[in-house]
C-alpha positions in Angstrom: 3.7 24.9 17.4 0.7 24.2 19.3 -0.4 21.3 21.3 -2.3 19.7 18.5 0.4 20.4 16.3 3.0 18.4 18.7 0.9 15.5 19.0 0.1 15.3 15.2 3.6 15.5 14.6 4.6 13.0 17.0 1.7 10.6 15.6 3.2 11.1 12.0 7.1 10.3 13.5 5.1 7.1 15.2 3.2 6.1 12.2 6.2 6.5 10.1 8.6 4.1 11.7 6.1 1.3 12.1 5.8 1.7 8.6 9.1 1.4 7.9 9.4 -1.6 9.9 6.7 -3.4 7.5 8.8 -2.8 5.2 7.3 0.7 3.7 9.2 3.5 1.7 8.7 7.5 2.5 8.3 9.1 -0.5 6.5 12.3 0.9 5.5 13.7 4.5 3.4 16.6 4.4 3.5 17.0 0.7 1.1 20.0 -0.1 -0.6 21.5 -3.2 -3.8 24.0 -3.5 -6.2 21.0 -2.6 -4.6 20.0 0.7 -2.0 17.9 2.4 -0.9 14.5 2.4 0.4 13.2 5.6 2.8 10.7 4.1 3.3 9.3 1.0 5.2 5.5 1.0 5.6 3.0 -1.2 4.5 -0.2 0.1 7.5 -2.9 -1.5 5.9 -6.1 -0.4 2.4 -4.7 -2.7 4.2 -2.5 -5.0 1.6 0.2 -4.2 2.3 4.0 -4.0 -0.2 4.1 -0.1 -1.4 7.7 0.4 -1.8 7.9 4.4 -4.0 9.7 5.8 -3.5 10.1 10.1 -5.5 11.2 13.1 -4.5 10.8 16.7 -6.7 11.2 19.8 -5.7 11.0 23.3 -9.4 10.6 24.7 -13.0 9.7 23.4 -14.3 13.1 24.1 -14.5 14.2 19.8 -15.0 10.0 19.0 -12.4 7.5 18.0 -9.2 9.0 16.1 -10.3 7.3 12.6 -13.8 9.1 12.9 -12.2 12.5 13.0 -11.5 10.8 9.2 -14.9 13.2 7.8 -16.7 13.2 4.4 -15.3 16.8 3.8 -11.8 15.9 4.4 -11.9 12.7 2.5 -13.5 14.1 -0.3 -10.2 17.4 -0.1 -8.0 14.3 0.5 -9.4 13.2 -3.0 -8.2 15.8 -4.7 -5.1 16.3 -3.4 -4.1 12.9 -4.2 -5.6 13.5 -7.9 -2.5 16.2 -7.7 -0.1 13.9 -6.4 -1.1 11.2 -9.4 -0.9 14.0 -11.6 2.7 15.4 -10.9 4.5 11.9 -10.6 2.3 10.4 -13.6 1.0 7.4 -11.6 -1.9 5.4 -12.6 -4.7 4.7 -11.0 -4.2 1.1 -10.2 -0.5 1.9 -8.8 -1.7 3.3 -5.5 -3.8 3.0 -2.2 -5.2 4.8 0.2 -4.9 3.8 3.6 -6.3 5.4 6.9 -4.4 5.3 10.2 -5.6 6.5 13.9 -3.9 6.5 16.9 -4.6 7.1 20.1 -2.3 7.6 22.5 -2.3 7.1 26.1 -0.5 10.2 27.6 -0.3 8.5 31.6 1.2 5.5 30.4 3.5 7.0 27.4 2.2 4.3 25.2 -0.1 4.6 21.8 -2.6 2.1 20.3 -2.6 2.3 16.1 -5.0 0.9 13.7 -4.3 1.1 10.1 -7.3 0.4 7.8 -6.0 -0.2 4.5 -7.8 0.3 0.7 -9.9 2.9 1.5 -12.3 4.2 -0.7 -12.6 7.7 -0.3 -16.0 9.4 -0.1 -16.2 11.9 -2.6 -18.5 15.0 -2.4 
């Protein structure tokens, strides 16, 4: 696993158990198909919302802001895949969300900063 790879996962773990903590569900991580990947797949119990969440960390400013990383292409794959998703588990279009969260972490001080944009509407190409 590369370095990317490490801090992706790491983001996902991160991202994960604050979720959990709000009281969220994990119904998928990493849940793939032709399209793409879906980083995790919860159900939000508080909305009753299956929330398709899409993650990017950063660790410096140098590419932008983690949630920019977020681009049309990918959103537009991200569409898809979660067209699949729907598909396979039969859930309708008003039983889900899409929700975007960045993190950037702060490797000196060990510490992370999330922002979770919730609703999304996906650009589609």
């Amino acid at each position: 696993m590369n370095y990317n790879d490490k801090v992706g996962s790491w983001a996902q773990d991160l991202v994960e158990k604050h979720l959990v903590g709000k009281d969220y569900k994990v119904l998928a991580r990493n849940w793939t198909c032709r399209f793409g990947e879906l980083d995790l797949v919860m159900f939000d119990q508080s909305a009753k919302l299956v929330v398709f969440i899409e993650i990017k960390a950063r660790q410096n400013t140098a590419f932008g802001e983690p949630l920019e990383g977020i681009t049309a292409r990918k959103q537009a794959k991200l569409a898809k895949t979660i067209q699949s998703y729907l598909e396979k588990d039969a859930i309708s279009h008003d039983q889900f969300r899409t929700d975007f969260i960045g993190v950037f972490y702060f490797p000196a001080r060990g510490k992370a900063k999330i922002t979770h944009l919730k609703d999304v509407v996906l650009i589609a190409e």
